[in-house]
DOLUMZA-638118 format. One record per residue (C-alpha): residue number from 0; x, y, z. Coordinates in Angstrom, 1 decimal, padded with zeros to 4 digits. Layout:
N
<r NUM; <X; Y; Z>>
...
This chain:
261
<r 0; <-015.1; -014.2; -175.0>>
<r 1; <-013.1; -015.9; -174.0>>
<r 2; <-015.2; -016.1; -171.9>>
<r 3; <-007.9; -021.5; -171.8>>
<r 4; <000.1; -028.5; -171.9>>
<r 5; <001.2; -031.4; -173.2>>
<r 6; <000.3; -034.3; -174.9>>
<r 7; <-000.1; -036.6; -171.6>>
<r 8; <-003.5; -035.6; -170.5>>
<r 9; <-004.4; -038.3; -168.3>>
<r 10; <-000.9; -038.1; -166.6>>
<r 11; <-000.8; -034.9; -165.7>>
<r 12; <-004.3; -034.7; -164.0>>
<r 13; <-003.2; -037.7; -162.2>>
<r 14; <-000.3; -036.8; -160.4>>
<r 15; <-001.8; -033.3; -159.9>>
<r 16; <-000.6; -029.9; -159.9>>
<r 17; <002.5; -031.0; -158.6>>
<r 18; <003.9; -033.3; -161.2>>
<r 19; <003.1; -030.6; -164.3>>
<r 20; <006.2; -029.3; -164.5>>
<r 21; <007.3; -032.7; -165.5>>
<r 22; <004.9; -033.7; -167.3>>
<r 23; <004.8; -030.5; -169.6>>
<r 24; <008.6; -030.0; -170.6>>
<r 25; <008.9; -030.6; -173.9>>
<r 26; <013.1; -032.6; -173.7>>
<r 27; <015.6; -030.8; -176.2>>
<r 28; <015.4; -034.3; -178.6>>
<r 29; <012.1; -033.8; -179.4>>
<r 30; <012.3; -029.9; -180.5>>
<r 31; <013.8; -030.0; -183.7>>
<r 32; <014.8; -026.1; -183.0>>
<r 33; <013.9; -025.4; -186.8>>
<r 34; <012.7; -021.5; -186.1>>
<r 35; <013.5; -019.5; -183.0>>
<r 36; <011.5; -017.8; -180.6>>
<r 37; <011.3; -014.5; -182.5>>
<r 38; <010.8; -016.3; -186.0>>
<r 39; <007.9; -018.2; -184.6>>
<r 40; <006.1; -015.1; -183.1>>
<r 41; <006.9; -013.4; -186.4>>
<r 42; <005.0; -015.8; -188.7>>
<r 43; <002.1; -015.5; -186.4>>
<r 44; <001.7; -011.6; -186.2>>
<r 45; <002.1; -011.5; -190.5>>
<r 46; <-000.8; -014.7; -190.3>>
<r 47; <-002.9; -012.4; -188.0>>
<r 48; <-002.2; -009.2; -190.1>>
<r 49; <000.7; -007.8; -188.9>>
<r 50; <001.9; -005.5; -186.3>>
<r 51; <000.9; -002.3; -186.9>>
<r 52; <-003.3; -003.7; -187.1>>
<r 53; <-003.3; -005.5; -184.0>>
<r 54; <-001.1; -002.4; -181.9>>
<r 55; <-003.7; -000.5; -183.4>>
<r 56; <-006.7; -002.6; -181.3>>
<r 57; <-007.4; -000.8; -177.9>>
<r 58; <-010.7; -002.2; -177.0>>
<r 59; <-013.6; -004.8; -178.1>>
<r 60; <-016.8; -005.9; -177.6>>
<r 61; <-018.3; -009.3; -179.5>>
<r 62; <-021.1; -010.9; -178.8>>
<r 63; <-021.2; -014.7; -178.3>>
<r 64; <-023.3; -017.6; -178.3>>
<r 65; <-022.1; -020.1; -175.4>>
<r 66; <-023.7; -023.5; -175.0>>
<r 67; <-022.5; -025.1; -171.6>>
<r 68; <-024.2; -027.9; -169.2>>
<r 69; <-026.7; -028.3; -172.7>>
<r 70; <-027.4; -024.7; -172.1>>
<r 71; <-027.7; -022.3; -174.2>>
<r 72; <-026.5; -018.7; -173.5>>
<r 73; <-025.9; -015.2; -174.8>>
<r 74; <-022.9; -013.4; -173.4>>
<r 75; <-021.8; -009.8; -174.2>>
<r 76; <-018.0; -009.4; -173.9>>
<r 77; <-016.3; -005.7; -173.5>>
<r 78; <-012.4; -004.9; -172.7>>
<r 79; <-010.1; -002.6; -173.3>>
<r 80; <-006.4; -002.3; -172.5>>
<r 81; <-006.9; 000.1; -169.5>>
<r 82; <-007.4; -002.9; -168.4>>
<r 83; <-011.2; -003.3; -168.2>>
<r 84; <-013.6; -006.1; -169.3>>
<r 85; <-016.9; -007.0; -168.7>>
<r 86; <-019.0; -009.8; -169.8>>
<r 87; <-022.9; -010.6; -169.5>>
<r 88; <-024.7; -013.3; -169.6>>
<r 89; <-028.1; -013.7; -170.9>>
<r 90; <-031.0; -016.6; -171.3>>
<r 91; <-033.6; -015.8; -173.9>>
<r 92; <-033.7; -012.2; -172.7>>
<r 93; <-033.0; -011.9; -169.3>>
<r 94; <-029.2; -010.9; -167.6>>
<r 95; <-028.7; -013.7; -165.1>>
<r 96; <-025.1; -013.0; -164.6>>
<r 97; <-022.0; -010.5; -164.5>>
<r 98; <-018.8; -010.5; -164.4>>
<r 99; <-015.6; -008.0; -164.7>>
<r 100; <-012.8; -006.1; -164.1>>
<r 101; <-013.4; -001.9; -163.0>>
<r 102; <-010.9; 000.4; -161.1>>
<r 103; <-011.5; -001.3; -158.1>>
<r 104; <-010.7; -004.9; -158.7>>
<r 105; <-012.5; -008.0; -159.6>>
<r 106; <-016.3; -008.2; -159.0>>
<r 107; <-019.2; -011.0; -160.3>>
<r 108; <-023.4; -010.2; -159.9>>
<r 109; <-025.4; -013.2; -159.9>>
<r 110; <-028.9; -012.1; -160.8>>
<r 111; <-030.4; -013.1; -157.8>>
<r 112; <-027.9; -010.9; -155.3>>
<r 113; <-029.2; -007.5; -155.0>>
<r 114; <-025.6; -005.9; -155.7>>
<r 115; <-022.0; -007.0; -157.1>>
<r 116; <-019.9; -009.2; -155.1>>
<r 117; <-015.9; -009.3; -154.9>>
<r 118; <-014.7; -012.1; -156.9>>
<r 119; <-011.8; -014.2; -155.7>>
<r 120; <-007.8; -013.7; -156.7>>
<r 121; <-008.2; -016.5; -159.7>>
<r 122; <-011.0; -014.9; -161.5>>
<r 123; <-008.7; -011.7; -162.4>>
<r 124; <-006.3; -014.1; -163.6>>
<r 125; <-009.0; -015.5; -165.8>>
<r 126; <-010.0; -011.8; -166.9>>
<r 127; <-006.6; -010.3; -167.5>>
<r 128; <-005.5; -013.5; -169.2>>
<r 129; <-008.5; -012.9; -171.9>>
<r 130; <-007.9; -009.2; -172.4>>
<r 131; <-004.3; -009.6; -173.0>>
<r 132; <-004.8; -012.8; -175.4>>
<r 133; <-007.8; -010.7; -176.9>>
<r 134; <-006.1; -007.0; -177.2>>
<r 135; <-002.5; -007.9; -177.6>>
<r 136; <-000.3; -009.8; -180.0>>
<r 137; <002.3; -012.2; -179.1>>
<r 138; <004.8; -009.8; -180.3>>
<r 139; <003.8; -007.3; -177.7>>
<r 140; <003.6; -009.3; -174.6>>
<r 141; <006.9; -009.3; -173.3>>
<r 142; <006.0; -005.1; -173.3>>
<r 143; <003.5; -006.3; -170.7>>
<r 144; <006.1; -008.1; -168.1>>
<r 145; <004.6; -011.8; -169.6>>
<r 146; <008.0; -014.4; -170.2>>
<r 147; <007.5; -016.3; -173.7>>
<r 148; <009.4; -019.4; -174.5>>
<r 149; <010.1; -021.9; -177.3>>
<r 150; <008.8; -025.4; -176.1>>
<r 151; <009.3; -027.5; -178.8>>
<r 152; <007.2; -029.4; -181.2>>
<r 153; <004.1; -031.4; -180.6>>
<r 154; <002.5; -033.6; -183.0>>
<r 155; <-001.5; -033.9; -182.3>>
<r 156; <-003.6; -035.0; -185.3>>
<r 157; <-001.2; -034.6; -187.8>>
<r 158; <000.0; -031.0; -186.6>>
<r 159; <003.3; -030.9; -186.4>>
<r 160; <002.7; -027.7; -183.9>>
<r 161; <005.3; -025.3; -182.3>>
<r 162; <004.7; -024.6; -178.6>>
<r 163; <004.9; -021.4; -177.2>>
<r 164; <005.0; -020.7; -173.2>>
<r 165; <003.6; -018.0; -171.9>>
<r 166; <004.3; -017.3; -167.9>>
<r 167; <002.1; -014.0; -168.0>>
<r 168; <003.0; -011.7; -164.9>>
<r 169; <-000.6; -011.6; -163.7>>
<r 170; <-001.8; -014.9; -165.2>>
<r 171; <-001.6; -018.3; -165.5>>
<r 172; <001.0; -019.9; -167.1>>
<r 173; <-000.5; -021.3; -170.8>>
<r 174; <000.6; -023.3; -173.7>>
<r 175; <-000.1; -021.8; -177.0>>
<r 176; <-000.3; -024.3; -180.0>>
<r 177; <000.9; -022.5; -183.4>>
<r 178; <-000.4; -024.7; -186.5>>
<r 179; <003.0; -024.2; -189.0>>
<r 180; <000.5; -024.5; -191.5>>
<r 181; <-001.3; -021.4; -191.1>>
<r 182; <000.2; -020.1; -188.5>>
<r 183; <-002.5; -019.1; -186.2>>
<r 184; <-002.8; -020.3; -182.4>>
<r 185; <-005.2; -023.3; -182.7>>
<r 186; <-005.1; -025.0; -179.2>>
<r 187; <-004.1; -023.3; -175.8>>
<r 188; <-004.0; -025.4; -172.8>>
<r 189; <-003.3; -024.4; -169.0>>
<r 190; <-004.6; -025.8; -165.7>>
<r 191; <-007.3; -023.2; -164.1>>
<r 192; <-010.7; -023.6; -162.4>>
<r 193; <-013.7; -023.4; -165.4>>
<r 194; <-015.1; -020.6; -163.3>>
<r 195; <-013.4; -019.8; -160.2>>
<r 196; <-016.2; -017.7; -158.7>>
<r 197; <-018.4; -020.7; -158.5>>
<r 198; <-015.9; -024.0; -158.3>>
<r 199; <-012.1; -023.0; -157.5>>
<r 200; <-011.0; -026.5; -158.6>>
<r 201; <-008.3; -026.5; -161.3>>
<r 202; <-008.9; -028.6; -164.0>>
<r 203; <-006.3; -029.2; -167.2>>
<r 204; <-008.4; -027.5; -170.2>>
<r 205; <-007.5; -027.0; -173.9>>
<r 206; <-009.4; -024.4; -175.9>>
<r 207; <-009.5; -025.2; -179.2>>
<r 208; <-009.8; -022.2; -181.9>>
<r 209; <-011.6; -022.7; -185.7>>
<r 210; <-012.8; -020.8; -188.1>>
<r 211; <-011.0; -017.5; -188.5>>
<r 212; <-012.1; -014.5; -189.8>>
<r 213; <-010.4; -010.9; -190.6>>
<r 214; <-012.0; -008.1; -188.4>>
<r 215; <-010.3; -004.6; -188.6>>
<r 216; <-007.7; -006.3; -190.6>>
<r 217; <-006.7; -008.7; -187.8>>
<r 218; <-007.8; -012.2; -187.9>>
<r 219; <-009.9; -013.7; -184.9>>
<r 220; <-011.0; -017.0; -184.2>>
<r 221; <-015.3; -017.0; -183.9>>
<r 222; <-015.5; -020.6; -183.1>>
<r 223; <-014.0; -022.0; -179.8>>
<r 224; <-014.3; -025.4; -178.1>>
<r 225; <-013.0; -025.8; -174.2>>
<r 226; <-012.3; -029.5; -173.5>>
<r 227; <-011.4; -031.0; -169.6>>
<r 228; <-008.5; -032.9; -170.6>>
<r 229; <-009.0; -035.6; -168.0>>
<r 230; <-012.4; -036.4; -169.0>>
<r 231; <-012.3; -035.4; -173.1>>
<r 232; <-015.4; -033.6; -172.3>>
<r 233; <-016.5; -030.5; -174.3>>
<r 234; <-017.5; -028.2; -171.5>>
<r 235; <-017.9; -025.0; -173.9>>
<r 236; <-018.8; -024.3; -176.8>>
<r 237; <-018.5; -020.4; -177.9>>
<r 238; <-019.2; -019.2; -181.1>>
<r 239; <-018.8; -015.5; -182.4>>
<r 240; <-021.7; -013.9; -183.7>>
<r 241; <-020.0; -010.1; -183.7>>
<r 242; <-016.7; -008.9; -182.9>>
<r 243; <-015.7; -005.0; -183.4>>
<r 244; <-012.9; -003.4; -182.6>>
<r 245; <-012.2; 000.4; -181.1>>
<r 246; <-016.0; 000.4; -181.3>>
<r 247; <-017.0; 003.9; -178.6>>
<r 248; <-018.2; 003.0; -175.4>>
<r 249; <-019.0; 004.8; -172.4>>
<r 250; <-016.0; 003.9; -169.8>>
<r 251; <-019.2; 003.5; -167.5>>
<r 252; <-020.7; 000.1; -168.7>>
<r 253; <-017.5; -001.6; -167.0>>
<r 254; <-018.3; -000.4; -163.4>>
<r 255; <-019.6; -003.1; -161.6>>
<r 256; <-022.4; -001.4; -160.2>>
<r 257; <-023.6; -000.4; -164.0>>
<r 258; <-027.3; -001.9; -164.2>>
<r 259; <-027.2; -004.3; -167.5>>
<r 260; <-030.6; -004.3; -169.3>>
């Protein structure tokens, strides 16, 4: 679930949305141009598993434990590459909240409203941005109209990453962090509203990915921490408790009018 590009944090949330361009090129001097484009993205699909294992992913549902404003919450995630998603969001047992993508658009059902509501243009950024990252390798999204990019190195912690842009067609634009080291995406940072439904302020967020684990052959991060850049806040915490992939479900579960129990 998921249920989100540069170094100077501070900098780029003070001169705004703006000055990112800016602030986020990565100058030729400081990319060392040691692998291209292709090699990079190579590595990373052999880390994950390789080609034919992820190509082979259609749809997934996971469940996840998310811990936000010191609360702690269930959420059940479902997508498929139609696309269609769906996630629900649970405290102790009860559904307080929905939220998707059906054949109609964009949609979100606060518990208390008695029926589903049309979600604004950002939020099906959010959700097509997540089934992509979540269905798709990085090998396949230029197949999906999304423009990749080598942007350099960037050295955070001692990783020596390489910096891949991603303008997706339908999406933001994000900045994946591969760790040459394992070569699995480890940070991705973008500028986006947390939750554009209920505060359409962008904010400059890094997720932060740990703990990987093979499903279906393909390996997923199950732990993820999103940080406010600005701030240095954690404002999510989301960790993994199943992931399946291809698992059968009834096309019906992603129509927003479905009743969640």
């Amino acid at each position: 679930m998921m249920l989100y590009t540069r170094r100077d944090s501070l900098a780029v949330a003070a001169l705004g949305a703006f000055g990112v361009s800016a602030v986020l090129a990565r100058s030729t001097a400081e990319s060392d141009g040691a692998l291209t484009l292709d090699q990079i993205i190579a590595r990373h699909t052999k880390a994950r598993g390789g080609a034919a294992a992820i190509d082979a992913i259609n749809s997934q549902k996971s469940t996840v434990e998310i811990t936000e404003n010191s609360a702690v919450m269930a959420g059940i995630y479902r997508a498929t590459k139609a696309p269609l998603c769906r996630v629900d969001v649970y405290v102790g047992k009860k559904h307080v909240y929905a939220e998707g993508l059906d054949d109609d658009g964009v949609w979100n059902w606060p518990s208390d409203e008695p029926k589903p509501l049309q979600s604004v243009a950002d939020a099906k950024k959010t959700l097509i941005q997540g089934v992509e990252l979540n269905l798709y390798g990085l090998h396949a999204f230029s197949s999906l109209g999304n423009k990749l990019s080598a942007s350099g190195r960037e050295k955070i912690e001692g990783i020596d990453y390489y910096v891949v842009e991603v303008e997706f067609k339908d999406s933001y634009k994000t900045f994946l962090y591969v760790d040459p080291q394992t070569w699995m995406i480890t940070r991705r940072r973008e500028i986006r509203a947390f939750h554009p439904d209920l505060d359409t302020t962008k904010k400059f967020v890094e997720t932060q990915y740990s703990d990987f684990r093979p499903f279906g052959g393909v390996l997923s991060a199950v732990l993820s921490h999103m940080v406010n850049l600005k701030t240095g806040e954690i404002t999510q915490v989301a960790v993994t408790k199943t992931l399946v992939y291809n698992a059968p479900e009834d096309r019906g579960v992603f129509a927003r009018d479905y009743k969640s129990p």
